[in-house]
VEXDREN-2710 file (C-alpha; in Angstrom, 1 decimal):
% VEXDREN-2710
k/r/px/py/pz
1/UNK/9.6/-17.3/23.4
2/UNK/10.9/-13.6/23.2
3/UNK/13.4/-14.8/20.2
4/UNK/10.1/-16.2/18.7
5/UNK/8.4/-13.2/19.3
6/UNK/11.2/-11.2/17.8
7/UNK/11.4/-13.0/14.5
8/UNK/7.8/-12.9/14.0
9/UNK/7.6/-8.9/14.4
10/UNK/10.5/-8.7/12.0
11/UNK/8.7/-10.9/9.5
12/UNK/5.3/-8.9/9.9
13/UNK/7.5/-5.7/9.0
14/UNK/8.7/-7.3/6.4
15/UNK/5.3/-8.4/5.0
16/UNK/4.1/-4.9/5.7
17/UNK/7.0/-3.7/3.3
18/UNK/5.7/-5.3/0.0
19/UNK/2.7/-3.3/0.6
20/UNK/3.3/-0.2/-1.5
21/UNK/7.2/-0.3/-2.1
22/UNK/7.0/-0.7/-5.7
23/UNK/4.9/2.4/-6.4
24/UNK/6.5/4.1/-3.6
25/UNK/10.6/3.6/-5.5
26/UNK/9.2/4.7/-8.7
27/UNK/7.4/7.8/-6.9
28/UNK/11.0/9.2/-5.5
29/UNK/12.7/8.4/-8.6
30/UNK/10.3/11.0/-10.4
31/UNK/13.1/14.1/-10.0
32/UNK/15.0/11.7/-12.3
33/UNK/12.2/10.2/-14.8
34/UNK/10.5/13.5/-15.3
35/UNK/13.7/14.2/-17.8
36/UNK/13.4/11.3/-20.3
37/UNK/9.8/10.2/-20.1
38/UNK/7.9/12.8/-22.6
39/UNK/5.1/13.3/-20.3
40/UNK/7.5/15.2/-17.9
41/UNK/6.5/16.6/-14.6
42/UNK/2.6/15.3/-15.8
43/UNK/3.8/12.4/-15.5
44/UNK/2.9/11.8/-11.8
45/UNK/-1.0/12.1/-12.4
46/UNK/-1.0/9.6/-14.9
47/UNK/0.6/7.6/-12.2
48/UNK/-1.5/8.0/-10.3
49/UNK/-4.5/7.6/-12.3
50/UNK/-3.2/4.2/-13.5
51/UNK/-3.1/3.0/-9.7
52/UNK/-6.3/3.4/-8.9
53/UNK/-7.5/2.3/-12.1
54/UNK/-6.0/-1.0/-10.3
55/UNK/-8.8/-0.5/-8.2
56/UNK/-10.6/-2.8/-9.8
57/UNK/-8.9/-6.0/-8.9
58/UNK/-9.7/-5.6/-4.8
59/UNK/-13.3/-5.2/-6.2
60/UNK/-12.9/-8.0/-7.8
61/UNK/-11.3/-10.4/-5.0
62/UNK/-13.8/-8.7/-2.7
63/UNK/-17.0/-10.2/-4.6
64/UNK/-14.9/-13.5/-5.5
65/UNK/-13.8/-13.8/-1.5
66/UNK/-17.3/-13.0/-0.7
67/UNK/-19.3/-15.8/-3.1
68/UNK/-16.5/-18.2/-1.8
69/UNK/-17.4/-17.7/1.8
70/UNK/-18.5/-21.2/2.5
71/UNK/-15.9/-23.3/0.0
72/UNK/-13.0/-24.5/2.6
73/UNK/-10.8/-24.5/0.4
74/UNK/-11.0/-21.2/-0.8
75/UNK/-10.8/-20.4/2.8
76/UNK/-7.5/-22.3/3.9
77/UNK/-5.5/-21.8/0.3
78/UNK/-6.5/-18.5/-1.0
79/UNK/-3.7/-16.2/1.2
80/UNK/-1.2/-18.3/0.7
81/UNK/-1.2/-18.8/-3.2
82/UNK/-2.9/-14.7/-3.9
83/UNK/-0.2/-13.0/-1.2
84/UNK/3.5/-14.7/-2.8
85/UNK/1.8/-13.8/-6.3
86/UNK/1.2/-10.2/-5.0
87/UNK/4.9/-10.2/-4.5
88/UNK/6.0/-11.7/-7.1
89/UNK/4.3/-9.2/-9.3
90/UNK/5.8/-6.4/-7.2
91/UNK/9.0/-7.3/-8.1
92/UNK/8.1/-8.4/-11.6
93/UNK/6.6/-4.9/-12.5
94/UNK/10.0/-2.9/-10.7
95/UNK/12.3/-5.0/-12.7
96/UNK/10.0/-4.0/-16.1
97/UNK/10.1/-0.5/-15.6
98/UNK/13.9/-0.7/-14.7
99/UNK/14.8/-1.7/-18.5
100/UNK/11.4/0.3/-20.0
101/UNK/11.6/3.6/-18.6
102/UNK/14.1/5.6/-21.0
103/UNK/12.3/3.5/-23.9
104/UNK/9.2/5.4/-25.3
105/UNK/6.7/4.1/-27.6
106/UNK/6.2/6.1/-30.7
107/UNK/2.8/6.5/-32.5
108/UNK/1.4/8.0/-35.3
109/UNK/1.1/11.7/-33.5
110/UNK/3.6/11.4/-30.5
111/UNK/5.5/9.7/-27.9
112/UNK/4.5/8.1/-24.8
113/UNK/5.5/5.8/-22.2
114/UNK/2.9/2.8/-22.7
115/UNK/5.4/0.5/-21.6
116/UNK/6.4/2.2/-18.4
117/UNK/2.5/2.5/-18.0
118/UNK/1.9/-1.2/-18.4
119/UNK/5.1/-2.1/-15.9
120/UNK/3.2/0.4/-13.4
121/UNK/-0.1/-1.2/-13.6
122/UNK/1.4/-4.8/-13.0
123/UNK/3.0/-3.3/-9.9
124/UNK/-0.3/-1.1/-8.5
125/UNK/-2.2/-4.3/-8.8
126/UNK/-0.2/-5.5/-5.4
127/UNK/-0.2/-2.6/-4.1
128/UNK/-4.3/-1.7/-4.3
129/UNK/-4.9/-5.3/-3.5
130/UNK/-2.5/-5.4/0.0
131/UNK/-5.7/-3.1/1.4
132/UNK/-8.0/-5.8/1.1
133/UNK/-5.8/-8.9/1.0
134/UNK/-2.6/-8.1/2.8
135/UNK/-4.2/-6.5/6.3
136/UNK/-6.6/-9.0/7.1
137/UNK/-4.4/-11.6/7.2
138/UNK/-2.7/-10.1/10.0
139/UNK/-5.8/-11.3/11.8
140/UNK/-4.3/-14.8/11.6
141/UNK/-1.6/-14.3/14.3
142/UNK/-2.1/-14.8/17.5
143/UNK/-2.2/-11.1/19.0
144/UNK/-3.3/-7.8/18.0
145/UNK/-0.3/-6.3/18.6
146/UNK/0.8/-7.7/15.2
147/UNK/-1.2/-4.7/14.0
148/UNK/0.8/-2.0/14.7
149/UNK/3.8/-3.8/13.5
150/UNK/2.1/-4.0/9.8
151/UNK/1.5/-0.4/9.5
152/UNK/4.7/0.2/10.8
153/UNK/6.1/-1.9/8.1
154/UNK/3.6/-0.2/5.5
155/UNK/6.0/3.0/6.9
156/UNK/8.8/1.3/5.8
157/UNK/7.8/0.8/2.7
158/UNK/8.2/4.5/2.2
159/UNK/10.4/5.4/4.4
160/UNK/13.2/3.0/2.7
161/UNK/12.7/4.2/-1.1
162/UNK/13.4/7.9/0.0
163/UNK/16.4/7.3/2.1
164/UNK/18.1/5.1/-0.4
165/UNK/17.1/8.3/-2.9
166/UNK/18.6/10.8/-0.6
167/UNK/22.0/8.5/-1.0
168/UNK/21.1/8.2/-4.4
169/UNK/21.0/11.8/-5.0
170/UNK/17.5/11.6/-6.7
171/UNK/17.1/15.5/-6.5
172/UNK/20.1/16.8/-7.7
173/UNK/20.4/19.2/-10.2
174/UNK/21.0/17.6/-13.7
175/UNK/19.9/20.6/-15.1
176/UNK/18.1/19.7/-17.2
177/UNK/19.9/16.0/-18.4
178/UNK/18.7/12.8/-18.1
179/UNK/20.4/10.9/-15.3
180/UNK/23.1/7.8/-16.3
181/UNK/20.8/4.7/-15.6
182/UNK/23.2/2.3/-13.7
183/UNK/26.1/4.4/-12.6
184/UNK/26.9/7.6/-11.3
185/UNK/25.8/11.0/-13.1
186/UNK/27.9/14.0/-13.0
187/UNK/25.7/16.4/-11.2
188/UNK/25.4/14.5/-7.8
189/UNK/23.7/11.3/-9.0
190/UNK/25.6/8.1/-7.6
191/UNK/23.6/5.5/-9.4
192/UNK/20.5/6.0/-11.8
193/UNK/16.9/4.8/-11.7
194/UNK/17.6/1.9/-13.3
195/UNK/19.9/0.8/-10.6
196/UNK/17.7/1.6/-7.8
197/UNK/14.9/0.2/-9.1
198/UNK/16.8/-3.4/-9.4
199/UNK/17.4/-2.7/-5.6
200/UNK/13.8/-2.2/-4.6
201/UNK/12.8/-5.8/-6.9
202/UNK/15.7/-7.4/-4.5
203/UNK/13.7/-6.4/-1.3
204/UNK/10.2/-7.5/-2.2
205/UNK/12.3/-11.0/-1.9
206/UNK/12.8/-10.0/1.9
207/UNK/9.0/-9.7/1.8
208/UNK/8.3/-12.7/0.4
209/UNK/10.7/-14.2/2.8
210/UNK/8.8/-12.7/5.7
211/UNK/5.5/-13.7/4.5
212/UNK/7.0/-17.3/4.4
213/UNK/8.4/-17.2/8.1
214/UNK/4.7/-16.2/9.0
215/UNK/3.1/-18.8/6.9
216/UNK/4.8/-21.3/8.6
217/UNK/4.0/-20.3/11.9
218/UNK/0.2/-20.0/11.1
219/UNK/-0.6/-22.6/8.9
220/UNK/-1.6/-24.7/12.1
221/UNK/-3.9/-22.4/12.9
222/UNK/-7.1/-22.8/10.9
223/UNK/-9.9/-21.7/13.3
224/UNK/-8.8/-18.3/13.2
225/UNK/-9.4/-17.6/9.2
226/UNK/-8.7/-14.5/7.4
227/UNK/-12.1/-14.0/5.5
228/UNK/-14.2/-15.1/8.0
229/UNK/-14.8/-13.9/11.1
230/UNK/-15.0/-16.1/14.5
231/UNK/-16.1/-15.1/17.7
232/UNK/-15.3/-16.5/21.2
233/UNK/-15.9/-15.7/24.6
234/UNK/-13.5/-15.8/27.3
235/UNK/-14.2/-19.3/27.7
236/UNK/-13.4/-20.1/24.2
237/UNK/-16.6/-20.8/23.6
238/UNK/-18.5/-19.6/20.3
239/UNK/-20.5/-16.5/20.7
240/UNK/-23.7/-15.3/18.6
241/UNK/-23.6/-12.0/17.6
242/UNK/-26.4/-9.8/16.7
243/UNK/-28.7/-12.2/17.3
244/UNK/-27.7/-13.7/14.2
245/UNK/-27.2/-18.1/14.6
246/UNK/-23.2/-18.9/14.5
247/UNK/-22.6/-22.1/12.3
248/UNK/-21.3/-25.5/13.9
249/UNK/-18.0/-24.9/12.7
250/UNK/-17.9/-20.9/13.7
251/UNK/-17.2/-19.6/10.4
252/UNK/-19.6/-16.6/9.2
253/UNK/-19.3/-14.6/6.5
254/UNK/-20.7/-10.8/7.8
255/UNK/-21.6/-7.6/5.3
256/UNK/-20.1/-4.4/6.4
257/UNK/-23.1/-3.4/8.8
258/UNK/-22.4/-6.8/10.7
259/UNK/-18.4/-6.5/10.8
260/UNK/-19.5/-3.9/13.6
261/UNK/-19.9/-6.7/15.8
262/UNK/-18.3/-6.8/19.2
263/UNK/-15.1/-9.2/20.5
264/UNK/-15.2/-10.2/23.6
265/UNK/-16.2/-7.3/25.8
266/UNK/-15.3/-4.2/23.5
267/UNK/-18.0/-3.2/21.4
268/UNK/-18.4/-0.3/18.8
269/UNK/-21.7/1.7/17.9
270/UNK/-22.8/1.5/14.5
271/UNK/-22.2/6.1/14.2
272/UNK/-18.4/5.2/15.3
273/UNK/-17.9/2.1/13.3
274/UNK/-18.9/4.4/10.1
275/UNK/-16.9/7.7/11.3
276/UNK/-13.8/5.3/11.3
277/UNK/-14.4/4.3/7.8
278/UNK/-15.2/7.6/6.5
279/UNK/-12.0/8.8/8.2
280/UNK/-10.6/5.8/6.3
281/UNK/-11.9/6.5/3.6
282/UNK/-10.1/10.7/4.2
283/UNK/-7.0/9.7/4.7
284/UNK/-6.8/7.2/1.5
285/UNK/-7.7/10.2/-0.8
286/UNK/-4.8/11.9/0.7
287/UNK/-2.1/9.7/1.4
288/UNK/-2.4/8.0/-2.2
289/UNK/-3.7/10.7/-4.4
290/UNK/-3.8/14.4/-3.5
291/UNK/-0.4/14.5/-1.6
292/UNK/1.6/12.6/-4.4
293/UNK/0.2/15.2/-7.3
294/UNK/0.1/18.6/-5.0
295/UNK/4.1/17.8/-3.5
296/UNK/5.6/18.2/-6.9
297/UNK/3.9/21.8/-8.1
298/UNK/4.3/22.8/-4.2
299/UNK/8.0/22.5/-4.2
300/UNK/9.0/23.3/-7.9
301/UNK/9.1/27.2/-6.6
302/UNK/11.7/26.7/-4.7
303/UNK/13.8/24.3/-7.0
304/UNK/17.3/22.9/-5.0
305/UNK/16.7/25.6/-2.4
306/UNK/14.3/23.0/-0.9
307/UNK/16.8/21.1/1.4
308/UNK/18.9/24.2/2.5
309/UNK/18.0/28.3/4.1
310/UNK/15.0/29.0/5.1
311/UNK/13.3/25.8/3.0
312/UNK/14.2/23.0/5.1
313/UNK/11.2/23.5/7.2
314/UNK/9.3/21.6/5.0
315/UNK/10.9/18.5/5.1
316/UNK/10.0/18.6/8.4
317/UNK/6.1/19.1/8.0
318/UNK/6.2/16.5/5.4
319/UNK/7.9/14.3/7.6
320/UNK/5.3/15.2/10.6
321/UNK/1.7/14.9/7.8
322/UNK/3.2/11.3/6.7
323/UNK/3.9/10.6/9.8
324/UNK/0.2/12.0/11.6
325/UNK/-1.8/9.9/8.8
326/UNK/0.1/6.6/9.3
327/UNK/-0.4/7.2/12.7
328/UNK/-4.6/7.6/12.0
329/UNK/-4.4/4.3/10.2
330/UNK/-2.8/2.5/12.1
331/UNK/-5.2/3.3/15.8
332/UNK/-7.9/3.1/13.0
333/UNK/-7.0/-0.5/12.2
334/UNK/-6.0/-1.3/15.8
335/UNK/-9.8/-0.1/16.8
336/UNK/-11.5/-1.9/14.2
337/UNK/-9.1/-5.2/15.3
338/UNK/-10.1/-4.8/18.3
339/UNK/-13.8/-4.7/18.2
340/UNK/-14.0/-6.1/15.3
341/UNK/-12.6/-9.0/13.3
342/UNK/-10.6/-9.6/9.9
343/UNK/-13.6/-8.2/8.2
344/UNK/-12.7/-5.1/10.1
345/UNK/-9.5/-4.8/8.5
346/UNK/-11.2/-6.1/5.1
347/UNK/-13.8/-3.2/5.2
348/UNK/-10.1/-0.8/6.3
349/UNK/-8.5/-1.5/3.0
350/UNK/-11.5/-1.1/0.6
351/UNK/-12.5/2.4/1.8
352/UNK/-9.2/3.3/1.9
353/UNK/-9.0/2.3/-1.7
354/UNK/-12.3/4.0/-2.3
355/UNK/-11.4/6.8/-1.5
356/UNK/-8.1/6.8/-3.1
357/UNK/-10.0/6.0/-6.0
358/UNK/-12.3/9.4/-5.6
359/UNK/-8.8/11.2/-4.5
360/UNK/-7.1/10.2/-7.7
361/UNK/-10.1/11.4/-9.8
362/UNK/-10.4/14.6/-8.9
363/UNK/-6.5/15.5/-8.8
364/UNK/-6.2/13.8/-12.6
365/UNK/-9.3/16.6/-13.4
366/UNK/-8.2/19.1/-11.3
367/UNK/-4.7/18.7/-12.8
368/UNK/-4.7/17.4/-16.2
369/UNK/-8.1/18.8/-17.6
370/UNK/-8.6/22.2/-15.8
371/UNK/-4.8/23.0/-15.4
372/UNK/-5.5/24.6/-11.6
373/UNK/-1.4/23.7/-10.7
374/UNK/0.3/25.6/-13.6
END
């Protein structure tokens, strides 16, 4: 039972990996990209424009998951054929802008990386739709401990790109030269972005892999589904909830007011249920959008002098904000698990891409159009 136990956390970290790896390798390997893509140091906004222009596809599977509500098969297939093609397009769009990066399109007027744009967009498509597709599937397991053990993954999913970067030596100091893309790079490079990037399309397999293992252990349970949300009493009995009539087979689709509803004995009030999601909604624009364009212009003052003297302090205060706000999402999600249902988690991920969305916006005005971090 432990060794059970065991194997399933590992494969729920796992999962949690393929969340946002792919835009998160591509992100570190920016100190190295910024010298051969001609959109240089902008080039981060219009990353980050082009992910939550993704946006649009965990709108879309929102509206299809919710007009599909009642069709059971729809219900029982839909996770496992949308999450391995998730993956699959993970690693697909890192092994695209591997071979693409260093080759710029060239128009009538200028130069520009469409095709490192398009290999990006295949990639942010997973990534935006994990939010909505991803988390409540977690809902499937057995325990809500399995919660925690997602985000932690999600952590992983950042944490593993930057330390293979530190080894790499993403942010020495080329001056000025583009980095050798598979081998070593006089300056302090030991492989390029090429290379890496190949490295991160090898572990969205272990993802895969992980999302497999849990498959497998779930696909005999098919009263607890993702989309839908099923209540039961400490007698196992079906519950009503708000009044509202629970179907014969205890499958109801609920709108975001009704995903409030109670389990069990815990309950949340309506004001807290939409503080969470606001705060959701916060951290999103943050984590996704303001952080990734702000970092770049806040450290360029201080060049290489960043990791050594009296600089190194803020590694540890980016360490301790990363850390803070994966920490908020993760007791958010656990809350909204707990008194709520998968819907919870569904409702999680799409303000969290909302406001990611709203985030990304502003930095690509505030940035590209009015020029405020110059």
């Amino acid at each position: 039972m432990l060794m059970k136990d065991c194997i399933q956390h590992i494969a729920v970290a796992a999962f949690g990996m393929g969340s946002w790896l792919s835009v998160n390798a591509v992100f570190v390997q920016l100190p190295l990209m910024v010298y051969v893509v001609p959109e240089g140091y902008d080039l981060a906004t219009y990353i980050v424009l082009i992910v939550q222009i993704a946006c649009i596809f965990p709108l879309v599977y929102g509206i299809i998951d919710a007009k599909m509500a009642t069709v059971q098969l729809w219900n029982k297939y839909s996770h496992a054929i949308l999450i391995p093609i998730m993956l699959i397009m993970s690693g697909a769009g890192l092994l695209m802008a591997a071979f693409v990066y260093d080759h710029p399109a060239v128009t009538s007027s200028s130069k520009h990386s469409y095709w490192l744009f398009v290999a990006f967009f295949i990639m942010s498509i997973p990534c935006t739709t994990s939010d909505v597709l991803f988390m409540p599937y977690i809902t499937k397991l057995e325990s809500t401990k399995y919660v925690a053990t997602f985000f932690i993954g999600m952590g992983l999913s950042a944490l593993i790109p930057s330390a293979v970067s530190l080894i790499q030596g993403a942010n020495a100091n080329l001056n000025g030269s583009a980095a050798n893309p598979w081998g070593s790079t006089e300056g302090g490079v030991l492989f390029g972005p090429r290379a890496f990037l190949v490295l991160m399309a090898v572990l969205c397999c272990f993802s895969l892999i992980g999302f497999l293992v849990l498959l497998k252990q779930t696909s005999g349970t098919t009263e607890k589904n993702v989309s839908r949300v099923v209540f039961r009493a400490p007698s196992v009995s079906i519950c009503s909830v708000d009044n509202g009539t629970v179907e014969k087979s205890g499958i109801r689709a609920y709108s975001v007011a009704e995903s409030k509803a109670s389990v069990g004995s815990e309950t949340i009030s309506s004001f807290s249920w939409y503080i969470l999601l606001s705060i959701s909604l916060l951290l999103g624009a943050v984590q996704n959008s303001v952080v990734p364009v702000i970092l770049p212009y806040a450290t360029q003052p201080y060049g290489q002098n960043v990791k050594i003297g009296p600089y190194n302090y803020l590694y540890v205060i980016f360490a301790l904000s990363a850390g803070f706000i994966s920490w908020e999402r993760a007791a958010i999600a656990h809350v909204l698990r707990e008194t709520s249902s998968g819907r919870g988690l569904f409702w999680c991920g799409a303000f969290t891409q909302i406001g990611s969305f709203i985030g990304a916006l502003l930095m690509f005005l505030l940035s590209n159009v009015a020029h405020i971090f110059r």
